[in-house]
VODOTOR-643894 format. One line per field, with one value per residue: residue number from 1; residue in three letters; y, x, z of N, C-alpha, C in turn. Coordinates in Angstrom, 3 decimals. Atoms other than C-alpha are relative to their C-alpha. Example, Ala and Ser with C-alpha at 12.3 -4.5 7.8 and 13.67 -1.06 7.14 Angstrom:
<sites>
num <- c(1; 2)
residuo <- c(Ala; Ser)
nc2 <- c(-1.190; -1.190)
nc1 <- c(0.890; -0.820)
nc3 <- c(0.000; -0.060)
cac2 <- c(-4.500; -1.060)
cac1 <- c(12.300; 13.670)
cac3 <- c(7.800; 7.140)
cc2 <- c(1.200; 1.090)
cc1 <- c(0.900; -0.770)
cc3 <- c(0.000; 0.730)
</sites>
This chain:
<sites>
num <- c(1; 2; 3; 4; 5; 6; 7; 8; 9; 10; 11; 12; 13; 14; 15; 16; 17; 18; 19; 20; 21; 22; 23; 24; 25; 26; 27; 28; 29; 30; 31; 32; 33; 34; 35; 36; 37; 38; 39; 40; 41; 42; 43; 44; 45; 46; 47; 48; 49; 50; 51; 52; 53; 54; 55; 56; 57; 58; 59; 60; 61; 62; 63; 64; 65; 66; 67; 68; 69; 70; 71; 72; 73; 74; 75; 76; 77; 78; 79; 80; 81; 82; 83; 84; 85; 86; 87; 88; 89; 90; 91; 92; 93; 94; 95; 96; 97; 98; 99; 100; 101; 102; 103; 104; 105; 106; 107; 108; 109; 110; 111; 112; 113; 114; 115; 116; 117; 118; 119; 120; 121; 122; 123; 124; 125; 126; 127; 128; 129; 130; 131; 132; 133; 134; 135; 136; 137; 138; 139; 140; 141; 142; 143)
residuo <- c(Unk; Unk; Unk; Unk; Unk; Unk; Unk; Unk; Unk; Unk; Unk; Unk; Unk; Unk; Unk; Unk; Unk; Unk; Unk; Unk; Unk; Unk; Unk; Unk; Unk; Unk; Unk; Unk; Unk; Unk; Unk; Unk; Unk; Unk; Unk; Unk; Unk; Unk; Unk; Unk; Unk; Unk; Unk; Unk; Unk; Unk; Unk; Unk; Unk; Unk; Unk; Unk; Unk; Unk; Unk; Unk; Unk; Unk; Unk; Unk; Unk; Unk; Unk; Unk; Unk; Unk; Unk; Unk; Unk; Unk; Unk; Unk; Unk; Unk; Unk; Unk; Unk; Unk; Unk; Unk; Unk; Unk; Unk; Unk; Unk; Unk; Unk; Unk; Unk; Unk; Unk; Unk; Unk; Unk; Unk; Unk; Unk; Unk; Unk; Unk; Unk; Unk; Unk; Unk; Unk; Unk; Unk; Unk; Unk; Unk; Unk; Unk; Unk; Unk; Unk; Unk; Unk; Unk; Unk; Unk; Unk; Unk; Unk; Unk; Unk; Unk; Unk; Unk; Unk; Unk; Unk; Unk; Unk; Unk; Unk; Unk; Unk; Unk; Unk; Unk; Unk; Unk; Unk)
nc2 <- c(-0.083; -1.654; -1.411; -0.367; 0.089; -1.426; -1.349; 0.062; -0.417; -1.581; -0.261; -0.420; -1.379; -0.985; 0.105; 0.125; -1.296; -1.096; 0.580; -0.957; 0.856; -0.051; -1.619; -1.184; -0.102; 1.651; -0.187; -0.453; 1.152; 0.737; -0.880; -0.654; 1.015; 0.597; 1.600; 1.018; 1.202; 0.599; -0.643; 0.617; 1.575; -0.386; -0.296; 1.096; 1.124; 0.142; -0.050; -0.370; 0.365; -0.124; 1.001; -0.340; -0.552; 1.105; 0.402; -1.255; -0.089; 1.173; -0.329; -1.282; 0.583; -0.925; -0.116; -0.148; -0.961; -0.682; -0.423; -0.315; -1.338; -1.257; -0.687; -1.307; -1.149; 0.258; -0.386; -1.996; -0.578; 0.323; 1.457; 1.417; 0.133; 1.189; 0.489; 1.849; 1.232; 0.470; 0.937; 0.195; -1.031; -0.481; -0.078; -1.300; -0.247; -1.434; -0.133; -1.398; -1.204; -0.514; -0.703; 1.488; 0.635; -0.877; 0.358; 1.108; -0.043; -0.849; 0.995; 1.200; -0.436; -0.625; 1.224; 0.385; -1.119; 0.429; 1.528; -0.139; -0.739; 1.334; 0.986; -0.936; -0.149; 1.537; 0.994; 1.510; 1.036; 0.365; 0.236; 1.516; 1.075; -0.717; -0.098; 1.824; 0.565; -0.741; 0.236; 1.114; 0.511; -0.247; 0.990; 0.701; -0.338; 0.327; -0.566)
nc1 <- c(-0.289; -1.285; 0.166; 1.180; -1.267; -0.738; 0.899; 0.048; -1.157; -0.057; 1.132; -0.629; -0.998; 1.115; 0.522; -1.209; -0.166; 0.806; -0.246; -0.547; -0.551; -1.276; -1.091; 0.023; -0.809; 0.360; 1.418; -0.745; -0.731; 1.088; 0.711; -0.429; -0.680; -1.283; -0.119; 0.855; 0.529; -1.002; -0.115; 0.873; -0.704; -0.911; 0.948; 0.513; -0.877; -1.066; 1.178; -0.246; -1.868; -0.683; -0.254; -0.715; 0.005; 0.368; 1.058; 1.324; 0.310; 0.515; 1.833; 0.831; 0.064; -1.106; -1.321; -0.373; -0.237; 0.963; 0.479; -1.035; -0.565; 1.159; 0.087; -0.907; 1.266; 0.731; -0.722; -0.514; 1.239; 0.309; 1.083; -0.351; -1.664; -0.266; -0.335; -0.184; 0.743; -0.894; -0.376; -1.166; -0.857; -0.582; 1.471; 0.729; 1.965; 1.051; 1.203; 0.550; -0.483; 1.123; 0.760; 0.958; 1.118; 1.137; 0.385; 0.004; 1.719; 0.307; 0.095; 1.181; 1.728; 0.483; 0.289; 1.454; 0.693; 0.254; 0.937; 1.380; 0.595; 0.325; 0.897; 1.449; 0.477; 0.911; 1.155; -0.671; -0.883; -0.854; -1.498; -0.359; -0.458; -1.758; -0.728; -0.615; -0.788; -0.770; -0.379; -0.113; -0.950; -1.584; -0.401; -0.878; -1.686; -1.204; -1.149)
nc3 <- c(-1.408; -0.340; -0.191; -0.944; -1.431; 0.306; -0.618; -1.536; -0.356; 0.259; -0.711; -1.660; -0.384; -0.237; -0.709; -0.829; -0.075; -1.309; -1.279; -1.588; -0.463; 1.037; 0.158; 0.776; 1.007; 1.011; 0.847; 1.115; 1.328; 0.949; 0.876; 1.218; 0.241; 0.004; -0.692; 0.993; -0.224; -0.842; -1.323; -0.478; -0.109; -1.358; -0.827; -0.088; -0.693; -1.702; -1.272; -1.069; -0.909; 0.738; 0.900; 0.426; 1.223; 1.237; -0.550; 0.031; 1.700; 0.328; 0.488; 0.913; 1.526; 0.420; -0.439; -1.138; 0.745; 0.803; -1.839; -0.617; 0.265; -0.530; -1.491; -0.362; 0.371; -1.399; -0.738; 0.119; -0.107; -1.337; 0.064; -0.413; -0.108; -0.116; -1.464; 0.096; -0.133; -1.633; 0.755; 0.403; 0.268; 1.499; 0.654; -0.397; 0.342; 0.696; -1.090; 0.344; -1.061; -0.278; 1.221; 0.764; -0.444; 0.252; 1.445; 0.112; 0.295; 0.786; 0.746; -0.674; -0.659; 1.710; 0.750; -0.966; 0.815; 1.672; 0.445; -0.670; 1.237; 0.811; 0.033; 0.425; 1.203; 0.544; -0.587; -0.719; 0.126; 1.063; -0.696; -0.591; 0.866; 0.205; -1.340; -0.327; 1.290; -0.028; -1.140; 0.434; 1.182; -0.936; -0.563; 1.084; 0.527; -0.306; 0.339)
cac2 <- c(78.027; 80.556; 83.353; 82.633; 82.098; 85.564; 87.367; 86.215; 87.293; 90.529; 91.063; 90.143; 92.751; 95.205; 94.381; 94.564; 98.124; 99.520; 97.878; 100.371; 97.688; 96.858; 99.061; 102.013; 101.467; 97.395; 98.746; 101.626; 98.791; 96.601; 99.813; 100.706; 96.906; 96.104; 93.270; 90.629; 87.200; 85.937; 87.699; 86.068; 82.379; 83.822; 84.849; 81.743; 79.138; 80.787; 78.981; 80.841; 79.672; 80.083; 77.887; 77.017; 78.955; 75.327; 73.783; 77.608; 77.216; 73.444; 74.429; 77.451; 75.276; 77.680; 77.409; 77.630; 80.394; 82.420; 81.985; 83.201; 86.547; 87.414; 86.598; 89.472; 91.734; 90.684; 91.276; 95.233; 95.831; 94.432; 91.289; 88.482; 88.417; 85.676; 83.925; 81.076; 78.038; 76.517; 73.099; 73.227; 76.194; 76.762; 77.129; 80.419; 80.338; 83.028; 84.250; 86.911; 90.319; 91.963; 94.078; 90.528; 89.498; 92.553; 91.912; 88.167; 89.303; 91.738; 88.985; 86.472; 89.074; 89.868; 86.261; 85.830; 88.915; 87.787; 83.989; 85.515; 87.806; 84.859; 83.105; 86.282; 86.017; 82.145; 81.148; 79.078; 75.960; 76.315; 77.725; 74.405; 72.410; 74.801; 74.352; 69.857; 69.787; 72.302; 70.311; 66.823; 67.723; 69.247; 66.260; 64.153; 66.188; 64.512; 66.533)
cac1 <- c(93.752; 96.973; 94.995; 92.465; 95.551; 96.983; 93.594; 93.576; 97.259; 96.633; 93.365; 95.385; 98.236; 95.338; 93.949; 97.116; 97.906; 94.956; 95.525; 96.267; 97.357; 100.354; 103.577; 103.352; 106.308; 105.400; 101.826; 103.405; 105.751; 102.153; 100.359; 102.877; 103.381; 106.553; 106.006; 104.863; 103.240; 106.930; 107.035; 104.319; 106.157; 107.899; 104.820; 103.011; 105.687; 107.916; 107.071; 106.794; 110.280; 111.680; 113.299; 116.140; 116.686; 116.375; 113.551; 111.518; 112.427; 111.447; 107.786; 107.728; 108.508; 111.338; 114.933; 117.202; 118.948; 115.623; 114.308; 117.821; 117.541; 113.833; 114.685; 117.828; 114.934; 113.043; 115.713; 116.123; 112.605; 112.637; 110.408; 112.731; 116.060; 118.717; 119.837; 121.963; 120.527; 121.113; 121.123; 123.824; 126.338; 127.378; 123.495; 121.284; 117.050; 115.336; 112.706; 110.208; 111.279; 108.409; 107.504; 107.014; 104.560; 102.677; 102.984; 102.430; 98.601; 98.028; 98.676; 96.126; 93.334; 93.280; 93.652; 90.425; 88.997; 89.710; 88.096; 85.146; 84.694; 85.277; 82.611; 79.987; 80.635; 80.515; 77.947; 78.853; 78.377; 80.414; 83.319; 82.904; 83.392; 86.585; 87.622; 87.426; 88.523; 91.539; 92.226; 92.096; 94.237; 97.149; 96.978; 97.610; 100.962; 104.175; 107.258)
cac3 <- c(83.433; 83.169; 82.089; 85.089; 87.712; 86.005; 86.365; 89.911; 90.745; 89.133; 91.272; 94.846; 94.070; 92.988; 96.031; 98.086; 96.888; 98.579; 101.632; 104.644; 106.023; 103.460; 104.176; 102.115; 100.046; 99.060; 98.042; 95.963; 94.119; 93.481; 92.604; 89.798; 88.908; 90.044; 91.869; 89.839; 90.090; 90.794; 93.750; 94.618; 94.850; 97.786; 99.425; 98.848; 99.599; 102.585; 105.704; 108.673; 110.346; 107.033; 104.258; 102.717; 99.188; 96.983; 99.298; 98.504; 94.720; 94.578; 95.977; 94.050; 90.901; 90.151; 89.650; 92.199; 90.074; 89.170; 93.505; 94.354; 92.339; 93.490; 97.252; 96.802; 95.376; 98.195; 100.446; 99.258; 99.390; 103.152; 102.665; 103.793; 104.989; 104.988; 108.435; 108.866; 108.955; 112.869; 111.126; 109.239; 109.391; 105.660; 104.845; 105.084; 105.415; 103.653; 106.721; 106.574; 108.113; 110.329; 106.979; 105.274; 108.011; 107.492; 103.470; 104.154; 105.722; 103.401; 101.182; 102.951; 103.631; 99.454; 98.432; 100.941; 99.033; 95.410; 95.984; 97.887; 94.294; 92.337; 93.940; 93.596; 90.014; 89.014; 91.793; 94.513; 93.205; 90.046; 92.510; 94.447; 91.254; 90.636; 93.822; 93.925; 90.248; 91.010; 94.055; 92.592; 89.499; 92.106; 93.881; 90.771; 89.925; 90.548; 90.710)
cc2 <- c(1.048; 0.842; 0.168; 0.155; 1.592; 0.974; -0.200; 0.550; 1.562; 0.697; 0.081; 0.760; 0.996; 0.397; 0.769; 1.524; 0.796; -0.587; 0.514; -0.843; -0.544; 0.971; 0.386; -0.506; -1.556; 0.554; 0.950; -1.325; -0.768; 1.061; 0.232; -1.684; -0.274; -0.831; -0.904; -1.845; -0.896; 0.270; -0.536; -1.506; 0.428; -0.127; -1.329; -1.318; 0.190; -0.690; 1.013; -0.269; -0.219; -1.331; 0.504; 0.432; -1.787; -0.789; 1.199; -0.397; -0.865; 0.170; 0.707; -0.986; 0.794; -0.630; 0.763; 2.054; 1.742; 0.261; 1.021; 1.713; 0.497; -0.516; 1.204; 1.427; -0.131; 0.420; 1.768; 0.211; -0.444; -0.697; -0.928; 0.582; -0.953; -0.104; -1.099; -0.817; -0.683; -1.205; -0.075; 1.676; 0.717; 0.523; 1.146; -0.564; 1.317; 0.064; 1.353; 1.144; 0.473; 0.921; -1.144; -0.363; 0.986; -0.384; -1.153; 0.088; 0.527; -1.038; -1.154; 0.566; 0.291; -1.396; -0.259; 0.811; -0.474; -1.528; 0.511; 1.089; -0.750; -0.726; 0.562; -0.064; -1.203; -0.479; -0.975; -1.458; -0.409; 0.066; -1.522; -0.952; 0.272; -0.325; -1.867; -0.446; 0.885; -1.009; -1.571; -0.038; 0.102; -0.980; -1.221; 0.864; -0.648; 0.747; -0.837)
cc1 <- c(1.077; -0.755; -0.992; 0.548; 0.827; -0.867; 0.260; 1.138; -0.125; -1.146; 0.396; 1.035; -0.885; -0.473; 1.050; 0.595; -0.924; -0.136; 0.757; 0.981; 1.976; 0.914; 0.059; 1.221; -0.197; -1.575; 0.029; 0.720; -1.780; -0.874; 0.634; 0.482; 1.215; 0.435; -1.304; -0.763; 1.343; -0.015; -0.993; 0.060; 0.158; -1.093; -1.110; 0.893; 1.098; -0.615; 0.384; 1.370; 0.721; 0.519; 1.347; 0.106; -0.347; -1.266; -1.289; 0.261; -0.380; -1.404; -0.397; -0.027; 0.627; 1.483; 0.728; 0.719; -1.193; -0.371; 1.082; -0.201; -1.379; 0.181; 1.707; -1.079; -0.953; 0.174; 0.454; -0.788; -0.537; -0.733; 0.873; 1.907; 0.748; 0.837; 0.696; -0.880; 0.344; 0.166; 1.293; 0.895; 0.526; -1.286; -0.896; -1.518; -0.159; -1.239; -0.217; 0.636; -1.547; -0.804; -0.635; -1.054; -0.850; 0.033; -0.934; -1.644; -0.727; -0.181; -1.441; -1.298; -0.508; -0.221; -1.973; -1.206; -0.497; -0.658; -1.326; -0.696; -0.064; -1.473; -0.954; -0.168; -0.252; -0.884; 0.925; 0.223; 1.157; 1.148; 0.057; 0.576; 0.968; 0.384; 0.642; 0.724; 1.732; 1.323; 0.225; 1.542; 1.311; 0.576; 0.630; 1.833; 0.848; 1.278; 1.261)
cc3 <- c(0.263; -0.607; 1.418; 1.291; -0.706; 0.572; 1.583; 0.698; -0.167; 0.996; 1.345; 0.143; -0.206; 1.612; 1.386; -0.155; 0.201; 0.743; 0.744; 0.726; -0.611; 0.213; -1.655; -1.425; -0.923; -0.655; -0.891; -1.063; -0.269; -0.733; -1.164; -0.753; -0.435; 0.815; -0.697; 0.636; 0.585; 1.362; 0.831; 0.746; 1.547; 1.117; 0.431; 0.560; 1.206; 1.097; 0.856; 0.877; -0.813; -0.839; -0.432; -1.498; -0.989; 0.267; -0.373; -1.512; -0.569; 0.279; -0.758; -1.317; -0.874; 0.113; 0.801; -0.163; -0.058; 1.837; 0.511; -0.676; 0.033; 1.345; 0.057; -0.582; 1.466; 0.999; 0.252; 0.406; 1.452; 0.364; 0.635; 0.355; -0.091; 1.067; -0.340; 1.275; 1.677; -0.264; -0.308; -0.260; -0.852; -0.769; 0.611; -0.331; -0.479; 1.301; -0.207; 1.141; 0.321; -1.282; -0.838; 0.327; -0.116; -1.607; -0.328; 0.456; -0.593; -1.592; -0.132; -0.264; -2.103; -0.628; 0.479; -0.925; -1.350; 0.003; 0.735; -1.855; -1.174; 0.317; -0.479; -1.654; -0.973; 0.185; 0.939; -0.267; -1.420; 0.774; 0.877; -1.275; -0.129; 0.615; 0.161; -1.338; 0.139; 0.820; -0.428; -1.199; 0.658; 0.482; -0.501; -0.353; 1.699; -0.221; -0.095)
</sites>
């Protein structure tokens, strides 16, 4: 299963660096791979109205440590910025910057891409079995 969640990661930054769509300089960094599958956490677990740094590294399934030093990479490369929190005052969200939300569909429209090329090459119904056995075993994990 991790080399088939690797090919697939490697297939939506492929994807993502020819994507017009994608600012120029984030689809340069995936064309020369230098944004990796980490980078990817970010992209997959920010919500939309943002998170706080230990709440993004607990979905990612990252330490708080390890989230904290790819959202300041994040932060150079103009993906996310950090805001305080209106909650609590001592506490910053990580939220996408308008370059994120263009990354963040550029993101979407390739994931959409790479499971629609998955399916052409298993067959639909094997990807269905992938898809309820994938979806069953997730649902079993306990963190």
């Amino acid at each position: 299963m991790g080399h088939a969640l690797r090919r697939f990661d490697a297939r939506v930054l492929q994807l993502m660096a020819h994507n017009p769509e994608v600012p120029l300089a984030l689809s340069n960094l995936a064309a020369r791979d230098q944004i990796s599958a980490a980078h990817i956490h970010i992209t997959r677990h920010l919500s939309l109205q943002g998170d706080r740094l230990g709440d993004l590294a607990q979905r990612a399934g990252m330490s708080k440590q390890a989230m904290a030093d790819l959202v300041d990479q994040c932060v150079a490369w103009g993906l996310v910025t950090r805001t305080p929190d209106p909650r609590d005052g001592r506490a910053r969200r990580v939220c996408f910057t308008p370059v994120g939300l263009a990354w963040l569909q550029g993101f979407r429209d390739a994931v959409a891409q790479a499971e629609t090329e998955f399916r052409a090459e298993v067959g639909h119904d094997v990807a269905a079995v992938v898809a309820l056995g994938l979806e069953a075993y997730a649902g079993s994990y306990v963190p």
